[in-house]
C-alpha positions as CSV (number, residue, x, y, z in Angstrom):
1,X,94.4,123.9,96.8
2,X,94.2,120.2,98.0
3,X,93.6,117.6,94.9
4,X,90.3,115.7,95.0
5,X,91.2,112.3,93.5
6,X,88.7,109.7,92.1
7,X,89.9,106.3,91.5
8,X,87.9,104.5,89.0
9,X,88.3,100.5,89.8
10,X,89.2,101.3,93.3
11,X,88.4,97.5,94.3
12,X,90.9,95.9,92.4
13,X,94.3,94.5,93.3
14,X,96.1,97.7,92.7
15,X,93.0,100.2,93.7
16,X,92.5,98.6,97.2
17,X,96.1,99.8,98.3
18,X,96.4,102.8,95.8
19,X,93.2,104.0,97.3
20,X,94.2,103.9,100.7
21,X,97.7,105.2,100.8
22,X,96.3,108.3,98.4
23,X,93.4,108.8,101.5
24,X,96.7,109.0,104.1
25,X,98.3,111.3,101.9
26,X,95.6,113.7,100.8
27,X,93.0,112.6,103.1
28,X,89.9,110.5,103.3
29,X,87.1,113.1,102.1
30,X,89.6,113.7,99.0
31,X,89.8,110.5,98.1
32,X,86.5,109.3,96.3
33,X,86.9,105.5,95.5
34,X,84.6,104.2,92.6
35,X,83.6,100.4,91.4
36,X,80.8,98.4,89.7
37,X,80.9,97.1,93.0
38,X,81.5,97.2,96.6
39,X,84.8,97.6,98.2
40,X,86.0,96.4,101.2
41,X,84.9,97.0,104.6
42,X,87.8,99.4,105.0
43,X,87.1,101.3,101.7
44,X,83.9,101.5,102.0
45,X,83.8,103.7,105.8
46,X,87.2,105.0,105.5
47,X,85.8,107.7,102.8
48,X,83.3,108.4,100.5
49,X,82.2,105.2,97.7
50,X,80.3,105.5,94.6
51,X,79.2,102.5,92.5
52,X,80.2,103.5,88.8
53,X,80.8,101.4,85.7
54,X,84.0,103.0,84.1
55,X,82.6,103.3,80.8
56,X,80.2,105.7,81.9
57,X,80.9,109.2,81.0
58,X,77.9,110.6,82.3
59,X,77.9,108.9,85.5
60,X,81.7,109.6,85.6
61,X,81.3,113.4,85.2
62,X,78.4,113.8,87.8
63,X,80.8,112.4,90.1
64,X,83.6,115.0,89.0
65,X,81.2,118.0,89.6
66,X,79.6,116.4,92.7
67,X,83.0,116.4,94.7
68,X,84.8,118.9,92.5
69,X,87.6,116.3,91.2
70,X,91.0,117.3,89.7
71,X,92.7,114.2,89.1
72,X,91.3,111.0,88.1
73,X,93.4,107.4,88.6
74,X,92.1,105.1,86.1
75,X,92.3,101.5,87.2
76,X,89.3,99.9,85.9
77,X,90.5,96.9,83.3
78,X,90.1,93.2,82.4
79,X,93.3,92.1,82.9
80,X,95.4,89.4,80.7
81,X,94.1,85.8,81.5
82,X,90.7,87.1,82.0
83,X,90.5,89.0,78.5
84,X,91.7,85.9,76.4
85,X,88.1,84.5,77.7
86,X,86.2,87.3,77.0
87,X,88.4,89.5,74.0
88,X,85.3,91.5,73.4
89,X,84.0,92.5,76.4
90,X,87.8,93.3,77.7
91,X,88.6,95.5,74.6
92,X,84.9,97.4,75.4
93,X,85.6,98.1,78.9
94,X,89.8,98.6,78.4
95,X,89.2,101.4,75.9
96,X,85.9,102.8,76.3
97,X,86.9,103.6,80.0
98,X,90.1,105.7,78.9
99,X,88.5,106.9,76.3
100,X,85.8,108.3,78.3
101,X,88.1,109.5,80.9
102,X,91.0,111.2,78.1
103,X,87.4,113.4,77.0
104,X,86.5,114.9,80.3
105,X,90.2,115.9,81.0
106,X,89.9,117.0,77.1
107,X,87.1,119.1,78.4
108,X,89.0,121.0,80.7
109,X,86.5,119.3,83.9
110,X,89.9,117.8,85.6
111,X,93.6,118.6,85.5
112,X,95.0,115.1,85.9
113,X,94.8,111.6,84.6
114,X,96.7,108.8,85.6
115,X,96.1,105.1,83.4
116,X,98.3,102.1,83.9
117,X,99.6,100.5,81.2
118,X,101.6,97.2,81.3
119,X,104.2,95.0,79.8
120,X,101.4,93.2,77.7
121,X,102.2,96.2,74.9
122,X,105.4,93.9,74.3
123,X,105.2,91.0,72.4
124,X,106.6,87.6,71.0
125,X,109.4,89.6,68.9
126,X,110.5,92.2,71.3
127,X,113.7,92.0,73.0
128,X,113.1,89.8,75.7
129,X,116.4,91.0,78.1
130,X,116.4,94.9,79.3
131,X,113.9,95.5,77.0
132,X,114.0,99.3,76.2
133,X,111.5,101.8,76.5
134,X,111.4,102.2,72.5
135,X,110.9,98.6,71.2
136,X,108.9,96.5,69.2
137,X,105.5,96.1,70.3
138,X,103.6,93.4,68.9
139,X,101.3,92.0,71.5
140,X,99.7,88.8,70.9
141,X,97.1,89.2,73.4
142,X,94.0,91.1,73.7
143,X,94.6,92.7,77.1
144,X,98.3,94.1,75.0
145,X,96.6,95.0,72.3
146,X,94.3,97.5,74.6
147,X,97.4,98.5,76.5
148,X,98.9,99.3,73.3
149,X,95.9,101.3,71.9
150,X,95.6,102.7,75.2
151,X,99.6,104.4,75.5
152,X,99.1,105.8,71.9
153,X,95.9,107.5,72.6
154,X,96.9,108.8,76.0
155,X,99.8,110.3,73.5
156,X,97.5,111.2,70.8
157,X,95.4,113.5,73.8
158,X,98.6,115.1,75.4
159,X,100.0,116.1,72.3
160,X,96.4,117.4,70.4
161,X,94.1,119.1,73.4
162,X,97.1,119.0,76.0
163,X,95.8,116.4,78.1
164,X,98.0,116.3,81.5
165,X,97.9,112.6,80.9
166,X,100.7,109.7,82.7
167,X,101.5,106.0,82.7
168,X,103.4,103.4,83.9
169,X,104.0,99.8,81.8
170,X,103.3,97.7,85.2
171,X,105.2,94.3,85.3
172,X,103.5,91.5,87.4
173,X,102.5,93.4,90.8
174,X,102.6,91.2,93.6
175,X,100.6,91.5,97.4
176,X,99.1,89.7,100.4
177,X,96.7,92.0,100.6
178,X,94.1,91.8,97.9
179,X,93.6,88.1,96.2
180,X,94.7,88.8,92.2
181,X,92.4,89.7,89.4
182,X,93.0,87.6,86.7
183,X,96.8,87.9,85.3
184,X,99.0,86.0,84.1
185,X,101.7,86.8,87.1
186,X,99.0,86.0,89.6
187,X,100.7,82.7,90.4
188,X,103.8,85.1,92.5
189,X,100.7,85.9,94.8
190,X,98.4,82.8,95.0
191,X,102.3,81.1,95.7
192,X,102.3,82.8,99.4
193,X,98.5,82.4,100.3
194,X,99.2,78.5,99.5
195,X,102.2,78.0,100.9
196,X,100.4,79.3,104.3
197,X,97.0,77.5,103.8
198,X,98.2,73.9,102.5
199,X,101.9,74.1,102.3
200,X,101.9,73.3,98.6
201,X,101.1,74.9,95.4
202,X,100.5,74.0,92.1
203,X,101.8,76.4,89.4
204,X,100.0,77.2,86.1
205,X,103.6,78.6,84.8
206,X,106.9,75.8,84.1
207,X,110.0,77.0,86.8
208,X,112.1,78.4,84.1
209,X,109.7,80.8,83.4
210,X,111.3,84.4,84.0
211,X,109.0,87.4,84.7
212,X,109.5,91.2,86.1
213,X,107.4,91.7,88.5
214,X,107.2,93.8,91.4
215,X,106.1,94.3,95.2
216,X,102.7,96.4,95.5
217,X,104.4,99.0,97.9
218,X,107.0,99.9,95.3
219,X,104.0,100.4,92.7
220,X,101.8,102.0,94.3
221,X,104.6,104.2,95.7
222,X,105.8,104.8,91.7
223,X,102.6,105.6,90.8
224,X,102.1,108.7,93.2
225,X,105.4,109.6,92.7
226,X,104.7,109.8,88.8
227,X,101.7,112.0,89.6
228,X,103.3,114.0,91.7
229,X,106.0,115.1,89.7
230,X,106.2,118.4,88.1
231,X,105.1,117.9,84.5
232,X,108.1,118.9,83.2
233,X,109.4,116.2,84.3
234,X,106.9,114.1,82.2
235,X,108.7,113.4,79.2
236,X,106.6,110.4,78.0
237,X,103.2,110.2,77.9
238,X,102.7,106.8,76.3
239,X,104.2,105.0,79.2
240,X,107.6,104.9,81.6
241,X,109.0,100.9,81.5
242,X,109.1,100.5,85.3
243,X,111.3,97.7,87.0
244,X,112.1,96.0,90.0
245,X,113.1,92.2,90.3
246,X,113.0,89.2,88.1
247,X,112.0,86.2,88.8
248,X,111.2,82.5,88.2
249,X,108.6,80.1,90.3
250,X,111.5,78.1,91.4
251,X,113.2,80.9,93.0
252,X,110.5,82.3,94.7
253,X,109.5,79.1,95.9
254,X,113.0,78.0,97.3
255,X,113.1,81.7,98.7
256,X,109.8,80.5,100.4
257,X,111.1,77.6,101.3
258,X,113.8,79.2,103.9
259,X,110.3,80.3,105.8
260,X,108.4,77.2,105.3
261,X,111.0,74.5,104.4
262,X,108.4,72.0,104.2
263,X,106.7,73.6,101.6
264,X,106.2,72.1,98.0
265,X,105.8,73.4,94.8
266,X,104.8,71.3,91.3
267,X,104.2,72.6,88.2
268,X,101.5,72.2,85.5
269,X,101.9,75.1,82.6
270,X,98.2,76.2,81.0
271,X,97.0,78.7,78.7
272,X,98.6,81.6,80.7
273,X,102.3,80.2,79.9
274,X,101.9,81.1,76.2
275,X,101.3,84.6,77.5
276,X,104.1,84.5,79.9
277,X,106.2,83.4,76.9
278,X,105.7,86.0,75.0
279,X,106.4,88.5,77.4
280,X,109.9,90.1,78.6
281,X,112.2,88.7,81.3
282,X,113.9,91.5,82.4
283,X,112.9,95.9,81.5
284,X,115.3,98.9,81.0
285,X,113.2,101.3,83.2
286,X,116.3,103.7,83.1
287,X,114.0,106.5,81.4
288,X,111.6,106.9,84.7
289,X,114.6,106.5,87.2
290,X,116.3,109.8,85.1
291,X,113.5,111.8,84.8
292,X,111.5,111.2,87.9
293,X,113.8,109.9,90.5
294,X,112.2,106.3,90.4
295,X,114.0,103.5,92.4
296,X,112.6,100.7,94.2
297,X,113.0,99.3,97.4
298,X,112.3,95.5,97.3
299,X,114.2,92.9,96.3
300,X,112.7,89.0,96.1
301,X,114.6,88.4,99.7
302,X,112.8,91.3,101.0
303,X,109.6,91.2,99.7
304,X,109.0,87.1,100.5
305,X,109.9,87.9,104.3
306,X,107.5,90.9,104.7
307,X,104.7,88.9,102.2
308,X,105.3,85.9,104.8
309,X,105.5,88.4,108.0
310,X,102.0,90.2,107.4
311,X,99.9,86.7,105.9
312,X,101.0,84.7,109.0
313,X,99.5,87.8,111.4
């Protein structure tokens, strides 16, 4: 039997390219894509749409038994610089989305559940070079705290009803195809779309500032790769550390710069570079490359000359 996927937050940076690449592999009448509001053009007649606020159980669950769903991808979130404006409303709709997810698998109505975490669960005190899957995790911002909250009940449900639950810590996830959604690693996007547009850029983080991150075709590709893995395989169910590169602005904008050598960069550090401050510089993701077979493809070299190579089509 085929999987019938629902992606809930199928509009967001991740979702737009999760969703399609999950319609090529399993179809596009499998794939049912979900947001409070409408996708893109592509989403929206490449397979069936349904506008649904992620905190919605009911809604959520006449969805499940209208298509007959198996495995749900939970995407919906207020990410990191956009939940220190609104803390409240971001903790409501971070955790009141899993939780309502976690009790329909709980309720035997789907199989799987997938829920991104991030490398907001890490914090100000936590190891800040190869930091290991097992750490210290006290985040100082409310988007980590949620992440936090999030891995333990995603444990809490495996371990108690059996829940078939997995996750991956993101780092910053970087593409030319979707603009960013409020992070604090948005700058590693917005850096490409203005060095196209105007030829400069100003960067809310200083050029020291180191940062995992990650191309959007290596995450999206970890991600289906994490689903698709026997669950045996699954030996964490809080969530795998998952790396790639490491970078700072001023090497991804002289790496830029052998595209676009007139291109300029200056820096002006805001709120968001206390939350990149507190955050690692480089992760141990040796855990999901054991027990999953995760590697990644993209290196910054790589990764700038294929961002450059698709924006300037």
């Amino acid at each position: 039997m085929s999987e019938v996927i629902l992606v809930l937050g199928a509009s967001g940076q991740i979702g737009v390219e999760l969703t399609q690449k999950l319609r090529d592999l399993y179809g596009n009448n499998n794939v049912i894509a979900s947001d409070i509001r409408e996708g893109n053009k592509n989403m929206m007649v490449s397979g069936p749409f349904e506008i649904v606020d992620a905190t919605d159980k009911e809604t959520i669950l006449k969805i499940v038994k209208k298509y007959k769903v198996t495995q749900i991808y939970l995407l919906a979130a207020m990410l990191s610089a956009t939940a220190e404006k609104y803390p409240q409303k971001a903790w409501d709709l971070n955790m009141n989305s899993l939780s309502a997810v976690l009790d329909i698998a709980k309720e035997k109505h789907i199989k799987q559940v997938y829920w991104p975490s991030s490398i907001a669960v890490f914090g100000p005190k936590t190891p800040k070079q190869n930091t290991p899957q097992n750490t210290v995790m006290q985040p100082s911002t409310v988007y980590g705290i949620s992440k936090v909250a999030g891995e333990f009940w995603c444990n809490y449900y495996h371990e108690k009803y059996g829940v078939d639950v997995r996750s991956i810590r993101y780092p910053g996830v970087i593409s030319w195809k979707s603009k960013p959604g409020g992070g604090t690693t948005d700058y590693a996007v917005d850096i490409f779309f203005n060095a196209i547009e105007k030829g400069t850029y100003e960067c809310f983080l200083s050029e020291k500032t180191r940062l995992p991150m990650m191309y959007m075709d290596d995450a999206v590709n970890a991600t289906i790769q994490l689903m698709q893995t026997d669950s045996k395989n699954v030996k964490n169910r809080t969530g795998y550390n998952l790396a790639a590169i490491s970078f700072t602005p001023e090497e991804i904008a002289s790496e830029i710069k052998k595209y676009i050598p007139e291109f300029t960069i200056s820096y002006q550090p805001d709120f968001r570079q206390e939350i990149a401050n507190s955050w690692p510089e480089s992760i141990d993701d040796s855990e999901a490359r054991k027990d999953w077979n995760w590697q990644h493809k993209f290196d910054l070299s790589t990764m700038t000359e294929d961002i450059l190579k698709n924006l300037k089509k």
